[in-house]
C-alpha positions as CSV (number, residue, x, y, z in Angstrom):
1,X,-123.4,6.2,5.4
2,X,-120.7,5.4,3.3
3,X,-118.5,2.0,4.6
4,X,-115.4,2.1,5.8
5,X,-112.2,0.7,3.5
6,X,-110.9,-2.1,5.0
7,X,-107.0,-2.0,5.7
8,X,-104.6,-4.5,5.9
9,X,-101.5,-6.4,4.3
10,X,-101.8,-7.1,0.7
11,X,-102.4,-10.8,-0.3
12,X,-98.9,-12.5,-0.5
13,X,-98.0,-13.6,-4.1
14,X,-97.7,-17.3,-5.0
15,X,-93.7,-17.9,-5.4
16,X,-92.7,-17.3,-9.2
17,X,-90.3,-19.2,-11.6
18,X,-88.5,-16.0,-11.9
19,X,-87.8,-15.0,-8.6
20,X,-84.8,-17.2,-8.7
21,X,-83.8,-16.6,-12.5
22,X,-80.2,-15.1,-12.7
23,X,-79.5,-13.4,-16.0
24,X,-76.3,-11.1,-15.7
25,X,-73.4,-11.3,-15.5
26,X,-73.5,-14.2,-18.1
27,X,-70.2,-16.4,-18.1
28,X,-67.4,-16.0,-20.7
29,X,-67.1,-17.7,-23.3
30,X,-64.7,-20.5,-23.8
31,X,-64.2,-22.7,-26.4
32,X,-63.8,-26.7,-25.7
33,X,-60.9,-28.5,-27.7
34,X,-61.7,-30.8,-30.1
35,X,-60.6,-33.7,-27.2
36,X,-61.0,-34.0,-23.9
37,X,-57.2,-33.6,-23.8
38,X,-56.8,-30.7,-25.9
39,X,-56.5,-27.2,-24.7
40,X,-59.5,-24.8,-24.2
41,X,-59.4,-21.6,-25.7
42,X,-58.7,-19.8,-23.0
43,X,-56.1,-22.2,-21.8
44,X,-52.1,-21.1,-22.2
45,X,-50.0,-23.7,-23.8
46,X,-47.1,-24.9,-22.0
47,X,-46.0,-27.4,-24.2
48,X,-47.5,-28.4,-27.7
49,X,-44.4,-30.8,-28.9
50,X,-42.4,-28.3,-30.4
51,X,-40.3,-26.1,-27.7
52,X,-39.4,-25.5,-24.2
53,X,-40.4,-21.6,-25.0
54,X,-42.2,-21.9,-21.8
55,X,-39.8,-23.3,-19.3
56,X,-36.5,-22.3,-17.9
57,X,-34.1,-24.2,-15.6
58,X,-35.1,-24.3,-11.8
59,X,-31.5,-23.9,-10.9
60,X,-30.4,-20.4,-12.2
61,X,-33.2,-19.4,-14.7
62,X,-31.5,-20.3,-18.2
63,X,-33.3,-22.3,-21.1
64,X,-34.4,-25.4,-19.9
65,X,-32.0,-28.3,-21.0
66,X,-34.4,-31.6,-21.2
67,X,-34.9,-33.2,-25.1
68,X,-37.7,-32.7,-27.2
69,X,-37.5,-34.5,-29.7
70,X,-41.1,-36.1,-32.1
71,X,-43.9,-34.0,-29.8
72,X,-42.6,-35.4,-26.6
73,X,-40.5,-34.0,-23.9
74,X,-38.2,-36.6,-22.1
75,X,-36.5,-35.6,-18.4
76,X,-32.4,-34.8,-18.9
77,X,-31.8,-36.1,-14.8
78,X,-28.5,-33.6,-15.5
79,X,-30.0,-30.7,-16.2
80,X,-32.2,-30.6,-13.2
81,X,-35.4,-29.5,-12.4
82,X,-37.4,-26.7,-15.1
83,X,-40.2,-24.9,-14.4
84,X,-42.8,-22.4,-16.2
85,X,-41.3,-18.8,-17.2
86,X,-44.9,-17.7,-15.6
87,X,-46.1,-17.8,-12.1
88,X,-49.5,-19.0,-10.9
89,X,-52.0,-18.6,-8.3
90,X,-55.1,-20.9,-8.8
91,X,-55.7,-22.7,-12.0
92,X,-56.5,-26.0,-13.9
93,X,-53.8,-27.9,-15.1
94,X,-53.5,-30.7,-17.8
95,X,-50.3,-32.7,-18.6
96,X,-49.6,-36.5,-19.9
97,X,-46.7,-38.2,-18.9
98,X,-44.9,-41.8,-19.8
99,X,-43.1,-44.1,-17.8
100,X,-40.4,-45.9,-20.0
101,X,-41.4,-49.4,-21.5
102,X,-38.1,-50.7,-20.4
103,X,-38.0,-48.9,-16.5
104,X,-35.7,-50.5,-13.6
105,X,-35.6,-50.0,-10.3
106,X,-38.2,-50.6,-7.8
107,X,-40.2,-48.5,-5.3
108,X,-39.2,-44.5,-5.1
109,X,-36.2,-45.7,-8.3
110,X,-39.0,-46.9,-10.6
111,X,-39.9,-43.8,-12.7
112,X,-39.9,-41.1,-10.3
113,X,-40.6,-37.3,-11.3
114,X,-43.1,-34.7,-10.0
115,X,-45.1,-31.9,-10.5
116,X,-44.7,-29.3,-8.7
117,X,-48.0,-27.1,-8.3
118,X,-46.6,-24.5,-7.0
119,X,-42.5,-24.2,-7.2
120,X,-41.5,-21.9,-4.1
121,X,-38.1,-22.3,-4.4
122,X,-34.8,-24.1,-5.7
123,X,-34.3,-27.6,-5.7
124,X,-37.5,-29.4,-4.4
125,X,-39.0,-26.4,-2.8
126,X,-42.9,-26.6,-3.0
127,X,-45.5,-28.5,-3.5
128,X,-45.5,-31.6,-5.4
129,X,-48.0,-34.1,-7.1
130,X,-46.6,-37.5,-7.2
131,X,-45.1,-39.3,-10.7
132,X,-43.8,-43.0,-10.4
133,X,-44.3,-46.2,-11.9
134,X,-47.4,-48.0,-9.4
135,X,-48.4,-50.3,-12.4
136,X,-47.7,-53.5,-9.7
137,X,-44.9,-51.4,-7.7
138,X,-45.4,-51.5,-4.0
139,X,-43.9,-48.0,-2.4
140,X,-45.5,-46.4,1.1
141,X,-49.0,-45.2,-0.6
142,X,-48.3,-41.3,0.2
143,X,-45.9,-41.8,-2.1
144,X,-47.1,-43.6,-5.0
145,X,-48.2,-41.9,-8.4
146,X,-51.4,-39.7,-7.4
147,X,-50.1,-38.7,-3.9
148,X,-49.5,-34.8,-2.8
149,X,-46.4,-36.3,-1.7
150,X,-46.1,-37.2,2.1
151,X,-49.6,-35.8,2.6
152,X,-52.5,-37.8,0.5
153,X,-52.5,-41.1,-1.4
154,X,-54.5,-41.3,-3.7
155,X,-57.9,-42.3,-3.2
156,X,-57.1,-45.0,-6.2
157,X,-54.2,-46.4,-7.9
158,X,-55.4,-46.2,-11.4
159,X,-51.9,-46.2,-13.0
160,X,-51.3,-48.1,-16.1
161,X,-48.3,-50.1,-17.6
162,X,-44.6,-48.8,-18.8
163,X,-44.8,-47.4,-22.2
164,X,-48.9,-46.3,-22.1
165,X,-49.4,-42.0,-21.9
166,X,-51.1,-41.4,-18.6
167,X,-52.8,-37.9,-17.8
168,X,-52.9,-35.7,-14.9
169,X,-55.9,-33.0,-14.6
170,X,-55.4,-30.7,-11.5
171,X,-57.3,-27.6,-9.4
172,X,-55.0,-26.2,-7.7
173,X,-56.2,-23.4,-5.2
174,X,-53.4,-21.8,-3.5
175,X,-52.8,-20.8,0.2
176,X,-53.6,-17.5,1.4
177,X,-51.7,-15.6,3.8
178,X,-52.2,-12.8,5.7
179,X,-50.2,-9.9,5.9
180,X,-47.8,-11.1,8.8
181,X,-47.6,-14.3,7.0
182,X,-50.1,-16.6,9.0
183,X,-51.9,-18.8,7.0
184,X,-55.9,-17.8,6.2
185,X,-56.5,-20.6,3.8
186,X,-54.7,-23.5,3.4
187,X,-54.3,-24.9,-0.2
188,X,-55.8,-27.5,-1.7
189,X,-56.2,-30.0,-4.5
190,X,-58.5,-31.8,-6.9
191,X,-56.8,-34.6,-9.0
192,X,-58.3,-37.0,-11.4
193,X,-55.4,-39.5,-12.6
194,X,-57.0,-41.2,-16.0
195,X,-60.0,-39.1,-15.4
196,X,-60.3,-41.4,-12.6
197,X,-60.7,-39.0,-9.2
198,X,-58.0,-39.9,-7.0
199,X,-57.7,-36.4,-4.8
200,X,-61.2,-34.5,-3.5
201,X,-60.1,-31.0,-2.6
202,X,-57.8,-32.4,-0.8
203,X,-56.2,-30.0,1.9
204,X,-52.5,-30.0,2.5
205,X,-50.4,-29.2,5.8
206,X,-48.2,-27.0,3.6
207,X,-45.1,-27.7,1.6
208,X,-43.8,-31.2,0.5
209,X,-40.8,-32.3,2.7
210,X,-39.2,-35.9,2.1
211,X,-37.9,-35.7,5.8
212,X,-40.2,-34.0,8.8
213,X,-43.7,-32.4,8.8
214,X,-45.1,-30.2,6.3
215,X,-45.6,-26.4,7.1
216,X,-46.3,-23.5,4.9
217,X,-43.9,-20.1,3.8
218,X,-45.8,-17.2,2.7
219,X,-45.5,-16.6,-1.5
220,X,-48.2,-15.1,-3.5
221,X,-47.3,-16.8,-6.9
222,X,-45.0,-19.2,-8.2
223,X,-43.8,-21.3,-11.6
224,X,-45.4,-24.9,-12.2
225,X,-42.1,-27.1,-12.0
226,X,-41.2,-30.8,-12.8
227,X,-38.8,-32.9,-11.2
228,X,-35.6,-34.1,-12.3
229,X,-35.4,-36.6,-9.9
230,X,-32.2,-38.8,-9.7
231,X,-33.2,-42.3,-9.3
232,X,-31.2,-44.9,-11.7
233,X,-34.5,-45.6,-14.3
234,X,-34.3,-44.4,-17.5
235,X,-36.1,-40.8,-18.0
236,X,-39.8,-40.8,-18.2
237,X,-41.4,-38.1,-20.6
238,X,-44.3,-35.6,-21.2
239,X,-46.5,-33.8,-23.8
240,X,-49.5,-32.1,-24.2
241,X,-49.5,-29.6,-20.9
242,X,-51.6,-26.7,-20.9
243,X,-52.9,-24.0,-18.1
244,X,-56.5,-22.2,-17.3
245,X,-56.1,-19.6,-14.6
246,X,-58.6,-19.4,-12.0
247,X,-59.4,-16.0,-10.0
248,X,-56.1,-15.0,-9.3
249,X,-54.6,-16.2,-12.2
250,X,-51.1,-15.4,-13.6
251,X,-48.6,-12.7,-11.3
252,X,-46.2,-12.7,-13.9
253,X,-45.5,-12.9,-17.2
């Protein structure tokens, strides 16, 4: 009598190497600059030392009026604010900025400007990443260089003297809002201040207000701005900023 064939699960395969290989889809390719500082290729250039092509006035939209003048970029406090012709969602921003060798003033009117991540409106309507002079310059700490203004210090003060270039690199991940305007995600911010880290995806209450709490207003993109702010120091300067979009990238041209 022949014997019966004996049923039953099938062995269970060792694990392999290649059950958790992922091959598709491969990542873009992007092109490092020859420096840390300089632009990738995919990166847009906001300023290369040569023109305010990409920045218009804050106030009413017309060329941006501050000096360029040798590769750098130095604040005119009566021109006001600029910001980007393009808006943003989420990126990765680089800029360098300089406090002037010979600044006055003390606290908040010691080299103040700004960077706005996100620009939602006139004046100082958004949100805003702290620039001051905190080379041995006491000021309340959520609003020293490196703070989302009124929100975070920085984790660090790794500021350096009058006259030296100083770099901010930024992820910026925009709040989301639903369709009735109620707030899904909240935005949030990674800073490194002299490639130090100084903000860990830091999560902000909504827009930067000097008086009152923070809270947010629905936008879906907006222009990178910097400040003109009016404090009696002589006018600090920048160079070198560029952009990477992130999913979401530019709304607008």
């Amino acid at each position: 009598m022949a014997q019966e064939a004996v049923t039953g699960p099938a062995p269970k395969q060792p694990p392999r190497p290649q059950d958790t290989e992922q091959w598709s889809p491969t990542p873009a390719v992007v092109t490092p600059g020859a420096t840390s500082a300089a632009p990738p290729s995919d990166a847009i250039v906001l300023f290369d030392g040569r023109n305010l092509d990409q920045w218009v006035s804050t106030k009413d939209k017309s060329p941006a009026g501050w000096t360029v003048a040798d590769g750098v970029l130095t604040v005119n406090k009566q021109a006001g604010n600029i910001e980007t012709r393009r808006s943003f969602r989420n990126f990765q921003l680089h800029l360098e900025w300089r406090i002037p060798q010979n600044v006055i003033g003390s606290g908040q009117a010691r080299g103040n400007s700004g960077v706005f991540l996100a620009s939602t409106g006139p004046g100082d309507a958004g949100y805003e990443l702290q620039i001051l002079d905190s080379y041995n310059n006491p000021t309340y700490v959520n609003g020293q260089a490196g703070s989302l203004y009124k929100q975070h210090p920085p984790l660090v003060n790794a500021s350096r003297r009058p006259g030296e270039w100083q770099t901010y690199d930024v992820v910026w991940t925009a709040p989301v809002f639903s369709a009735d305007g109620k707030v899904t995600a909240p935005a949030r911010a990674t800073v490194l201040h002299n490639g130090v880290l100084i903000q860990n995806d830091a999560v902000l209450a909504g827009e930067t207000l000097y008086i009152g709490k923070p809270s947010y207003r629905p936008y879906s993109a907006a222009p990178i701005k910097l400040q003109a702010h009016g404090d009696p120091s002589p006018p600090l300067s920048f160079r070198n900023i560029w952009v990477r979009e992130l999913d979401g990238g530019a709304a607008s041209p």
